[in-house]
PAVO-948734 format. One record per residue (C-alpha): x, y, z; residue number from 0; residue in three letters. Coordinates in nm, 2 decimals, always signed. Example, Ala and Ser with C-alpha at 12.3 -4.5 7.8 and 13.67 -1.06 7.14 Angstrom:
- +1.23 | -0.45 | +0.78 | 0 | Ala
- +1.37 | -0.11 | +0.71 | 1 | Ser
END
This chain:
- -0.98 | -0.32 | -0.93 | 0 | Unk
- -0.93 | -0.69 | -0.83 | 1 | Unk
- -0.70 | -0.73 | -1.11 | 2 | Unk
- -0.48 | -0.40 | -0.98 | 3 | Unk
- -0.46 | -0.59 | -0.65 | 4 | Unk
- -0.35 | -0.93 | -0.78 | 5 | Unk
- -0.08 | -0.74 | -1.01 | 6 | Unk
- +0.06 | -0.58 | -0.70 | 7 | Unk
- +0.03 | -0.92 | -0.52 | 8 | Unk
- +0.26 | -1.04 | -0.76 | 9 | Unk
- +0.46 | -0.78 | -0.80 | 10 | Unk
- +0.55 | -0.85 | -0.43 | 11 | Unk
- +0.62 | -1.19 | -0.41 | 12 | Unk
- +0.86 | -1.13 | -0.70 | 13 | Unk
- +1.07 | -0.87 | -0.58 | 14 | Unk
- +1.00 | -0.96 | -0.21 | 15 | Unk
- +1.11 | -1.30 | +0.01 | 16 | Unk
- +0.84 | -1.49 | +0.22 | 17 | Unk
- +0.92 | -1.33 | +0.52 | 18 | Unk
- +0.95 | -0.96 | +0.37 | 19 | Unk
- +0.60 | -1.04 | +0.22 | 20 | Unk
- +0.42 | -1.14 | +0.54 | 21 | Unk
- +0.58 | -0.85 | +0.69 | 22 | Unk
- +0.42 | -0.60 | +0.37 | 23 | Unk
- +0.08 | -0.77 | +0.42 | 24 | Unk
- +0.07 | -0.70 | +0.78 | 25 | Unk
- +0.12 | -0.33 | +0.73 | 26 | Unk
- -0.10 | -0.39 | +0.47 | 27 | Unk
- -0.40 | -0.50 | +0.64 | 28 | Unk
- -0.34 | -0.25 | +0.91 | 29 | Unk
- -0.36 | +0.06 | +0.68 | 30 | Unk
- -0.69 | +0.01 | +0.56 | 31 | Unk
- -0.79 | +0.09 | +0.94 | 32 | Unk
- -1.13 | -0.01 | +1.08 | 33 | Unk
- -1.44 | +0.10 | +0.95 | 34 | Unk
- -1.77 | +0.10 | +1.12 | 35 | Unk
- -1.92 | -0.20 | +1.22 | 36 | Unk
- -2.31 | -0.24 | +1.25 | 37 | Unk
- -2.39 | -0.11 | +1.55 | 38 | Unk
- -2.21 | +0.24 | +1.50 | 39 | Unk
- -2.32 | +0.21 | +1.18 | 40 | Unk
- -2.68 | +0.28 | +1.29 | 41 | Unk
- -2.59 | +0.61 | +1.51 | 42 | Unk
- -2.53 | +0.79 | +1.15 | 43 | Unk
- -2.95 | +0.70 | +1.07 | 44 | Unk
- -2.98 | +1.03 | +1.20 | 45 | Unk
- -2.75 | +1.21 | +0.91 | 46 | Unk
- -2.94 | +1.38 | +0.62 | 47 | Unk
- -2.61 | +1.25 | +0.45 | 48 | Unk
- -2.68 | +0.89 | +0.52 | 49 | Unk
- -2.91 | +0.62 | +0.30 | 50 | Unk
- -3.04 | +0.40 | +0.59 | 51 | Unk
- -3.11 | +0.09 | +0.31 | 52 | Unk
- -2.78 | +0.13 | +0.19 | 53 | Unk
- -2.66 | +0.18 | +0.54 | 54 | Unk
- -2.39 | +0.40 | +0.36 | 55 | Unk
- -2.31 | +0.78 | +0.30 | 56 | Unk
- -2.42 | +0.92 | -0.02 | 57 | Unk
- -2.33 | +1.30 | -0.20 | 58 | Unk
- -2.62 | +1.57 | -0.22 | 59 | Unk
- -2.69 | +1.38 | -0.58 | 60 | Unk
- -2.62 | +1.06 | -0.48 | 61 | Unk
- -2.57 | +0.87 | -0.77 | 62 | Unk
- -2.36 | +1.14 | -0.94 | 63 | Unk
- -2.03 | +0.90 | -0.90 | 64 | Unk
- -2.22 | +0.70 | -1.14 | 65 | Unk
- -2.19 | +0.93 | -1.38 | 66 | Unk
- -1.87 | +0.93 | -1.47 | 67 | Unk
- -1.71 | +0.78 | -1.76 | 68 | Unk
- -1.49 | +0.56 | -1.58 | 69 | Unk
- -1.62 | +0.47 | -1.26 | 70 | Unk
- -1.44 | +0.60 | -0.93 | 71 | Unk
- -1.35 | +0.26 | -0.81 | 72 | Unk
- -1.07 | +0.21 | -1.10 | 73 | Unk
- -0.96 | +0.23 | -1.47 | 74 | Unk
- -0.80 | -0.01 | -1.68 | 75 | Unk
- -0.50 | -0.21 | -1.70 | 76 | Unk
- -0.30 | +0.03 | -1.95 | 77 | Unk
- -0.39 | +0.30 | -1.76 | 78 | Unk
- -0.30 | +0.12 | -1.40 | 79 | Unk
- +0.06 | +0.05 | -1.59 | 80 | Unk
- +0.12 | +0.39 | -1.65 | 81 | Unk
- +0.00 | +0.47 | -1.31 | 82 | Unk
- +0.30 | +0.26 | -1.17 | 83 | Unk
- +0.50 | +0.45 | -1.34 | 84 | Unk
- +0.70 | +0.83 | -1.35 | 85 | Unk
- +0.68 | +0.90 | -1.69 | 86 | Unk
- +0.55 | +1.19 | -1.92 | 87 | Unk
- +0.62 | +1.43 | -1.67 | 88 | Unk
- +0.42 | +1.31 | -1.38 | 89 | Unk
- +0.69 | +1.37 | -1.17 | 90 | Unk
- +0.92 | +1.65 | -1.19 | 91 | Unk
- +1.31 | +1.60 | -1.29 | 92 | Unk
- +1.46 | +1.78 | -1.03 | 93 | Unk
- +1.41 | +1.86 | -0.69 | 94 | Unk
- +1.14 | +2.12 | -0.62 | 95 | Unk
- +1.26 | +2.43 | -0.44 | 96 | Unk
- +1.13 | +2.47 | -0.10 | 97 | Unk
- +1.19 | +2.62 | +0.26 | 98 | Unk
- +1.34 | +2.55 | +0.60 | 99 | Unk
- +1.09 | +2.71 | +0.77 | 100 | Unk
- +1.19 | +2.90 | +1.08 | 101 | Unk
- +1.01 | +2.75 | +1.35 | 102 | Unk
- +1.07 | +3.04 | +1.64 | 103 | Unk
- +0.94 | +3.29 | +1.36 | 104 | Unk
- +0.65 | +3.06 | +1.28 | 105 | Unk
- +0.56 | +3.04 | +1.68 | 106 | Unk
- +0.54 | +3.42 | +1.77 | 107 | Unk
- +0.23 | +3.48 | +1.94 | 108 | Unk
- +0.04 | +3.69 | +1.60 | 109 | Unk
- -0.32 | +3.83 | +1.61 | 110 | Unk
- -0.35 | +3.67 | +1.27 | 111 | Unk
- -0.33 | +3.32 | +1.12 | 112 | Unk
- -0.01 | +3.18 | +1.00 | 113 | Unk
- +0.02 | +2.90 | +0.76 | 114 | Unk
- +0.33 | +2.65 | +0.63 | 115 | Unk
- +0.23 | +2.41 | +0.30 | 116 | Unk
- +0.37 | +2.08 | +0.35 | 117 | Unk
- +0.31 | +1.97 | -0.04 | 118 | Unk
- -0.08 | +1.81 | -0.15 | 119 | Unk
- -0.31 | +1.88 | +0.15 | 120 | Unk
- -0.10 | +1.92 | +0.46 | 121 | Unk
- -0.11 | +2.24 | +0.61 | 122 | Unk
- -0.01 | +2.36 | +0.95 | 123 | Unk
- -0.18 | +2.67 | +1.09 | 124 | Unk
- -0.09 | +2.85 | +1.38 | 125 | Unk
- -0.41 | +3.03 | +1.55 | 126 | Unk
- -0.37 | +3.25 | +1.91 | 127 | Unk
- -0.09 | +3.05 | +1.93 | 128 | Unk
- -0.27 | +2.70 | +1.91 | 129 | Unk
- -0.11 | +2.48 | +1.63 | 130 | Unk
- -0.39 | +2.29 | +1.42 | 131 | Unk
- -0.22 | +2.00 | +1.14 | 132 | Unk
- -0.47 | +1.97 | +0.85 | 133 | Unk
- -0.46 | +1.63 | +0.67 | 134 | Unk
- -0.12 | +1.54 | +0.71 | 135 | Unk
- +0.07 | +1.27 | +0.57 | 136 | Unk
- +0.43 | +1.30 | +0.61 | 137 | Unk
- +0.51 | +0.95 | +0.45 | 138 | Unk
- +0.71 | +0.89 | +0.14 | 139 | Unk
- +0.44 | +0.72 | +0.00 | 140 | Unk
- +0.01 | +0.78 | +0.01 | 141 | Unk
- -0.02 | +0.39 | -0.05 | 142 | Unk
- -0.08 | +0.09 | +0.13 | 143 | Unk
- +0.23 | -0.06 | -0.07 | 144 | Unk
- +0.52 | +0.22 | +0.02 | 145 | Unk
- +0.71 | +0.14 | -0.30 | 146 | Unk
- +0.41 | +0.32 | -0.50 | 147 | Unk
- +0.29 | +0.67 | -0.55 | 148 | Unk
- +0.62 | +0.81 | -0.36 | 149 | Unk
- +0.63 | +1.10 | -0.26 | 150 | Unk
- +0.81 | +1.36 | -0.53 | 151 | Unk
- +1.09 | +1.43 | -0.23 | 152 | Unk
- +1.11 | +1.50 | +0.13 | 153 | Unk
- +0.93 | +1.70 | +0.34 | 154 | Unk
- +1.05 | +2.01 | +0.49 | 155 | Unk
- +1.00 | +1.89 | +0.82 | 156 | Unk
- +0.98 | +1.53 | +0.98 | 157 | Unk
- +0.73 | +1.45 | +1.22 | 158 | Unk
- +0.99 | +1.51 | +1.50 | 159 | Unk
- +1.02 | +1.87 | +1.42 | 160 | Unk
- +0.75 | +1.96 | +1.44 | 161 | Unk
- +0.57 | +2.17 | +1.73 | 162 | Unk
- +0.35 | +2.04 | +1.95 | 163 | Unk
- +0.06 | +1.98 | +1.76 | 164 | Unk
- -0.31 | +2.08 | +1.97 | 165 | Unk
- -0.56 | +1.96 | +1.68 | 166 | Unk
- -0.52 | +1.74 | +1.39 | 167 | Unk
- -0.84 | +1.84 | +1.15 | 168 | Unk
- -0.87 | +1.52 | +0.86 | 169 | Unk
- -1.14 | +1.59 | +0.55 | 170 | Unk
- -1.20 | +1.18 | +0.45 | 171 | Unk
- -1.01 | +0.86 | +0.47 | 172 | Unk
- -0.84 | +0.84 | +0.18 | 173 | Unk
- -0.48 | +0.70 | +0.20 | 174 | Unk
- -0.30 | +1.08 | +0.04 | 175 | Unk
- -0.53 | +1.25 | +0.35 | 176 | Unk
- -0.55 | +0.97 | +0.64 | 177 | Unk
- -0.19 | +0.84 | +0.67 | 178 | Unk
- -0.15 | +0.58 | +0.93 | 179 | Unk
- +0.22 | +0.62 | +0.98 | 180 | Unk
- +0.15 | +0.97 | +1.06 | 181 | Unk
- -0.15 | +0.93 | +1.28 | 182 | Unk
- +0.02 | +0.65 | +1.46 | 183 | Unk
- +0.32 | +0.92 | +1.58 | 184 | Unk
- +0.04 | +1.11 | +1.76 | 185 | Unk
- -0.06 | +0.81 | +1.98 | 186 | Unk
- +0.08 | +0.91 | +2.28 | 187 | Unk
- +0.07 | +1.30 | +2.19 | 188 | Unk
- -0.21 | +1.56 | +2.36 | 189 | Unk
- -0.38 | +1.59 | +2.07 | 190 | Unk
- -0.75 | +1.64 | +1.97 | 191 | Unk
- -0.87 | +1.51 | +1.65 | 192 | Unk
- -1.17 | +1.65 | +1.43 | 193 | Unk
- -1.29 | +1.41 | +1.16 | 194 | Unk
- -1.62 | +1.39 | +0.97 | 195 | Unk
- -1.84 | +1.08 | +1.07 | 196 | Unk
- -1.69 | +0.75 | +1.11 | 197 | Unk
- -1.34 | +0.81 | +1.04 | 198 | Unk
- -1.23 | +0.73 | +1.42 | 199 | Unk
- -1.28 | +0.42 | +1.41 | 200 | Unk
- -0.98 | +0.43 | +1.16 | 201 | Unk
- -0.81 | +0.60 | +1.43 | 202 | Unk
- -0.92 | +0.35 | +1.72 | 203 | Unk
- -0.75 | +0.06 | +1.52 | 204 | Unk
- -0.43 | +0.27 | +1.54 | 205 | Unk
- -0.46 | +0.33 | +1.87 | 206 | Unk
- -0.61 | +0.71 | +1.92 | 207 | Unk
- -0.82 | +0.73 | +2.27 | 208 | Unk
- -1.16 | +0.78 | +2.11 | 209 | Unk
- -1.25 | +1.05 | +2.39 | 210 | Unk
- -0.96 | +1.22 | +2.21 | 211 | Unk
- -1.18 | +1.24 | +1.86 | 212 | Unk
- -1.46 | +1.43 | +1.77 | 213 | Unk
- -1.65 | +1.35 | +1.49 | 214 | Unk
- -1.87 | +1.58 | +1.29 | 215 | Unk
- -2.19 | +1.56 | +0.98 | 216 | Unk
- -2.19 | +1.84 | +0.78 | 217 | Unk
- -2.31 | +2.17 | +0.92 | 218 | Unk
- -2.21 | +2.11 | +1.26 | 219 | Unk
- -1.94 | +2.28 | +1.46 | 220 | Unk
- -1.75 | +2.23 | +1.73 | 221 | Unk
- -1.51 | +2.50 | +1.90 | 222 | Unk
- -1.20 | +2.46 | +2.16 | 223 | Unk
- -0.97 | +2.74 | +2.24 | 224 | Unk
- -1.19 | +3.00 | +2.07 | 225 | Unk
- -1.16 | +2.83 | +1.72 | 226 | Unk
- -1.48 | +2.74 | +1.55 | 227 | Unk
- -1.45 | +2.44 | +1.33 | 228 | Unk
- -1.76 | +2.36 | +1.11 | 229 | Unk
- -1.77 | +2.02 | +0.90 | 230 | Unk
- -1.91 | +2.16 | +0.54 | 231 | Unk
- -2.04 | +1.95 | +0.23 | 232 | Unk
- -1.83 | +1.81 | -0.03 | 233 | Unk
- -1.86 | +1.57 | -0.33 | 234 | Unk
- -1.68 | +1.28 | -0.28 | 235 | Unk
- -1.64 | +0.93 | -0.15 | 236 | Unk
- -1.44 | +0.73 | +0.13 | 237 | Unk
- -1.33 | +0.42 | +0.17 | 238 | Unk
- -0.96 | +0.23 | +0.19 | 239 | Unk
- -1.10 | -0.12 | +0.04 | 240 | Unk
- -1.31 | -0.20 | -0.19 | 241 | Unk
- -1.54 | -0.39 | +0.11 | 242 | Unk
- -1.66 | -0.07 | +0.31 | 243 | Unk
- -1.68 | +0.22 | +0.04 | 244 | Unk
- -1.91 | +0.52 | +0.21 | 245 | Unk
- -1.93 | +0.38 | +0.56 | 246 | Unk
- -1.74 | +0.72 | +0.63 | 247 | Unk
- -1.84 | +1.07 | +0.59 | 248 | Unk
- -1.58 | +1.30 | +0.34 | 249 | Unk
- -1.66 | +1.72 | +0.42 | 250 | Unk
- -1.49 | +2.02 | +0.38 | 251 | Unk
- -1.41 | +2.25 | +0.64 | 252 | Unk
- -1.48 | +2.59 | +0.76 | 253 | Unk
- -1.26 | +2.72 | +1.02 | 254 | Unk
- -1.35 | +3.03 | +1.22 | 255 | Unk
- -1.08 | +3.25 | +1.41 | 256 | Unk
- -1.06 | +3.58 | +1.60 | 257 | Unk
- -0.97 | +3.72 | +1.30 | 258 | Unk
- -0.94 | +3.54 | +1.02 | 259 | Unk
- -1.21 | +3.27 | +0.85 | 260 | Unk
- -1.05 | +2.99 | +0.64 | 261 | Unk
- -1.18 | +2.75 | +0.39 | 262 | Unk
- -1.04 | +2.40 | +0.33 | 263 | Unk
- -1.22 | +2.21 | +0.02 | 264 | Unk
- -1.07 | +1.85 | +0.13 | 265 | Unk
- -1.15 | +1.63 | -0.22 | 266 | Unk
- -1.43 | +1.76 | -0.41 | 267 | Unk
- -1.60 | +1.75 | -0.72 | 268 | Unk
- -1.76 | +2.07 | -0.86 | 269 | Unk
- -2.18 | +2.11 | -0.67 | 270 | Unk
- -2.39 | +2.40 | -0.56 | 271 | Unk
- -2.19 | +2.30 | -0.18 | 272 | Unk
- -1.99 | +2.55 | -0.28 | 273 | Unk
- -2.20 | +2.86 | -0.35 | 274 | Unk
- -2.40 | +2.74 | -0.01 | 275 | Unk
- -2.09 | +2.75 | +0.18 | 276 | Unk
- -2.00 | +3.10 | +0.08 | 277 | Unk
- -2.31 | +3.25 | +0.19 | 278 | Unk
- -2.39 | +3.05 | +0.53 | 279 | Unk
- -2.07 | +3.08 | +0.66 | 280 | Unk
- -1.82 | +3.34 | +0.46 | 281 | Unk
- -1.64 | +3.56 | +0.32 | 282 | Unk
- -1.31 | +3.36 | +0.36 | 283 | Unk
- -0.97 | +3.54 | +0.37 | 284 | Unk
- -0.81 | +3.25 | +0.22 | 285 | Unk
- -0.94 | +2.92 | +0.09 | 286 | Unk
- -0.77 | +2.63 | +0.00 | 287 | Unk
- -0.88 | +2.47 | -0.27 | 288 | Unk
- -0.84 | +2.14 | -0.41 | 289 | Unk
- -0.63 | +2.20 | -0.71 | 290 | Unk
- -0.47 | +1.86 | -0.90 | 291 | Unk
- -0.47 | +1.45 | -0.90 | 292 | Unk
- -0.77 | +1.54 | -1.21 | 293 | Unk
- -0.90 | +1.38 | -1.48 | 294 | Unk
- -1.20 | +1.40 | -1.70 | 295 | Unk
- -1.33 | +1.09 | -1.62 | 296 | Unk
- -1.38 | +1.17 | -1.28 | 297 | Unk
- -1.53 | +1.44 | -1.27 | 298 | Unk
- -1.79 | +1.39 | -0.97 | 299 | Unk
- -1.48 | +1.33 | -0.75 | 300 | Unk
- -1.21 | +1.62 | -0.81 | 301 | Unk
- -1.25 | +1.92 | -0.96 | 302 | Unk
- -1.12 | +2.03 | -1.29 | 303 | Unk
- -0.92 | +2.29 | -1.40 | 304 | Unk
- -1.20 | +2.48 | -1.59 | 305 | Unk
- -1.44 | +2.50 | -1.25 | 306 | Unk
- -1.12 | +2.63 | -0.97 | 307 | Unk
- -1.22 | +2.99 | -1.09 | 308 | Unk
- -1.64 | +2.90 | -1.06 | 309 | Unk
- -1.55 | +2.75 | -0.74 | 310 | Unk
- -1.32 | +3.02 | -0.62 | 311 | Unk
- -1.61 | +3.29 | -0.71 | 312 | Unk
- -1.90 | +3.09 | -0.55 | 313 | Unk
- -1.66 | +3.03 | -0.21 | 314 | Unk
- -1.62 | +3.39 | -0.20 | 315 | Unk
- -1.27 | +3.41 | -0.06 | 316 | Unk
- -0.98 | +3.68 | -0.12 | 317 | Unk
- -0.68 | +3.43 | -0.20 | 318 | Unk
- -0.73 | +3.13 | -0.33 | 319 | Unk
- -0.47 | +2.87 | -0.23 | 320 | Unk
- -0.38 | +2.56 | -0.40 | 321 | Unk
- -0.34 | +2.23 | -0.24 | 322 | Unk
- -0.36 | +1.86 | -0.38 | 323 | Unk
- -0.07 | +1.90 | -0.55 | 324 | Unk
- +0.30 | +1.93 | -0.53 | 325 | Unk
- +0.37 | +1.61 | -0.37 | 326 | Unk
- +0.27 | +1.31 | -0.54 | 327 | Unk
- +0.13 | +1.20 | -0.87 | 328 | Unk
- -0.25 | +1.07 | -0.84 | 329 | Unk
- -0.35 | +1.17 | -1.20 | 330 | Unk
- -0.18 | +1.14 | -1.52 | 331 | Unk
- -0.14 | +1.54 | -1.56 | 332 | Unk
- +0.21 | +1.65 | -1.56 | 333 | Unk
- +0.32 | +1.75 | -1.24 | 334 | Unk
- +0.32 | +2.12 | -1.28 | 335 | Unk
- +0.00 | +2.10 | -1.49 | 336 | Unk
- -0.21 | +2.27 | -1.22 | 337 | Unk
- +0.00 | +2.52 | -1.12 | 338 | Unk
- +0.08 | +2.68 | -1.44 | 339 | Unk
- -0.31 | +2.66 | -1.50 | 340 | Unk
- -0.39 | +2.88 | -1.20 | 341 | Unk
- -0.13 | +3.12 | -1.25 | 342 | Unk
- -0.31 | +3.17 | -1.62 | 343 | Unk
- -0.59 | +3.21 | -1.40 | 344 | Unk
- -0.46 | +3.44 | -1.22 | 345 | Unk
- -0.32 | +3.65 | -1.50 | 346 | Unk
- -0.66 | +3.64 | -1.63 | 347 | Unk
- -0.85 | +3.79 | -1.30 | 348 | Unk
- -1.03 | +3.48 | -1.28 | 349 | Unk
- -0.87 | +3.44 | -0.90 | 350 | Unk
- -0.61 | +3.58 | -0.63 | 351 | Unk
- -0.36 | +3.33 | -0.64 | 352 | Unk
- -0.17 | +3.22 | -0.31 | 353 | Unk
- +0.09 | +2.99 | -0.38 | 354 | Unk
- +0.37 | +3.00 | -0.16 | 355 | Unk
- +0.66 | +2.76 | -0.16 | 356 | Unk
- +0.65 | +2.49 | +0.07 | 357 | Unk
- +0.83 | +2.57 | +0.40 | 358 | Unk
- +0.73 | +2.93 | +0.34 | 359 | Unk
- +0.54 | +3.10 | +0.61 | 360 | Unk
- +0.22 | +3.31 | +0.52 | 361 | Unk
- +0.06 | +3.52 | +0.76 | 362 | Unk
- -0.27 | +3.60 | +0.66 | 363 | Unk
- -0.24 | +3.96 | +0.76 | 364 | Unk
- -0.43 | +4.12 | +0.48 | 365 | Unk
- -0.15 | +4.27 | +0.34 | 366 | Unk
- -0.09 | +4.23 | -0.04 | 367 | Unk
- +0.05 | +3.86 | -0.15 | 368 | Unk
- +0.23 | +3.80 | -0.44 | 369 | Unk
- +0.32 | +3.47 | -0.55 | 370 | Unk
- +0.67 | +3.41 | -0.71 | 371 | Unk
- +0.67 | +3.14 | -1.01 | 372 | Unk
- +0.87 | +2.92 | -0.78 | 373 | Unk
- +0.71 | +2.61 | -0.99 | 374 | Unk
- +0.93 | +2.73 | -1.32 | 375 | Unk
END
């Protein structure tokens, strides 16, 4: 990984002037955020999550990142080449279709959940009328360098249109989930943030009021304006340098509503967290499921193709809903890899695939869904 870093050093001060560099590194240094010092450090003792010699957070196995056949922290330098790049159909050739959502449609008071997909993990739900952003990063880039891993296009709203905004939910720290150009719009917004442990200091740095952030370990809930929010397991890892891996919890979350109950997986890798979940706290009308940005090697991390359908059973939701994908290229699958997976998937009865355009508004209503093969 220290070699990636000194090839995108260069790569700046090549293509970049002085000033224009000092200007990058800035930005730089600011997007890894600010994780935990010492002393807050010690108030997570108390987490079942977290190794108190270590002093950092570890997964129900905790040494299963270890496992993998290439470590999560990196691969080589062929493969971080290729990475750089947009070849071999990791990014698709053409615009992808998508929707102007109708915002006044989208508003209407409902007595049932409405969603819009934003592309990889950004979702915006309205519940009784309260508007809840899940992991949004509405950047052209989910870097700390903006010239890499763009975005595949624009998204169907900026930042400026959309609604007012009453909680922002965020599953870990990771640059494609924790945006700080995003976050940074909602400084001097009314709006609450939920976050699993740790992950305001990031937001501190950025300038969120921490009275404005509430910070959950898994299995405990918090609920404002008659939504129940409940930080749930996952298996992954945090971190934005290489210097403070784990210092911040990653979770999944659970979130409870008058009439509907929603799953959102955040970054997983494949556990018994997901059979757990599904009995304590569902069934779930719709869950959405991490569902791209995989490989082999890292198979602790992200789930794989051939365990969406075990995960999708053991959940126990009606609809399973794809996110991680659509939007950028963190794998070296072809863009559209995952998509045409799950609808094979779906064909087989393995899962009840929801998989709507994005821009398209879903209410989950529990009237029949049926996804069009937009993707083709």
């Amino acid at each position: 990984m220290k070699l990636q870093k000194l090839i995108l050093l260069i790569i700046l001060m090549n293509f970049s002037g002085c000033s224009a560099v000092t200007k990058v590194a800035s930005v730089f240094m600011s997007s890894m955020g600010s994780h935990p010092d010492k002393e807050e450090l010690k108030t997570f003792t108390k987490s079942s999550q977290f190794n108190k010699e270590k002093m950092r957070f570890v997964n129900r196995r905790p040494n299963i990142t270890s496992e993998q056949p290439i470590k999560k922290d990196g691969f080589g330098f062929s493969n971080f080449i290729e990475f750089l790049g947009k070849g071999n159909g990791r990014y698709p050739d053409k615009p992808l279709p998508m929707l102007k959502p109708d915002m006044d449609k989208f508003l209407e008071k409902s007595d049932v959940v409405k969603s819009i997909w934003f592309g990889h993990s950004t979702v915006l739900f309205n519940i009784d009328s309260k508007i809840v952003l899940i992991d949004p990063i509405f950047s052209d880039s989910s870097s700390p360098v903006p010239i890499f891993v763009k975005r595949f296009g624009p998204t169907v709203l900026t930042l400026k249109e959309l609604p007012k905004i009453d909680y922002i939910l965020i599953s870990h720290d990771h640059y494609d989930h924790l945006d700080m150009r995003t976050i940074k719009f909602f400084v001097d917004k009314d709006v609450k943030f939920i976050t699993p442990l740790g992950v305001g200091s990031h937001l501190k740095r950025w300038g969120i009021d921490r009275k404005r952030v509430t910070e959950l370990d898994w299995w405990q809930n918090v609920e404002f304006d008659g939504i129940k929010f409940t930080a749930t397991p996952a298996q992954h890892f945090s971190g934005r340098d290489q210097a403070h891996e784990n210092t911040t919890l990653w979770a999944s979350w659970a979130v409870k509503t008058r009439n509907n109950n929603l799953y959102f997986s955040g970054d997983s890798g494949y556990d018994t967290h997901f059979k757990e979940i599904g009995q304590r706290l569902g069934p779930f009308d719709v869950a959405f499921m991490e569902s791209g940005q995989y490989n082999p090697d890292w198979f602790a991390v992200h789930l794989l193709p051939d365990e969406w359908p075990k995960a999708y059973e053991d959940i126990n939701a009606n609809y399973y809903f794809p996110i991680h994908w659509g939007a950028f290229s963190l794998a070296f699958h072809t863009w559209d890899d995952p998509i045409i997976k799950l609808n094979e998937f779906s064909q087989q009865g393995k899962l009840k695939l929801m998989a709507p355009k994005m821009g398209e508004i879903v209410s989950f209503d529990h009237q029949e869904y049926i996804t069009k093969k937009w993707w083709q």
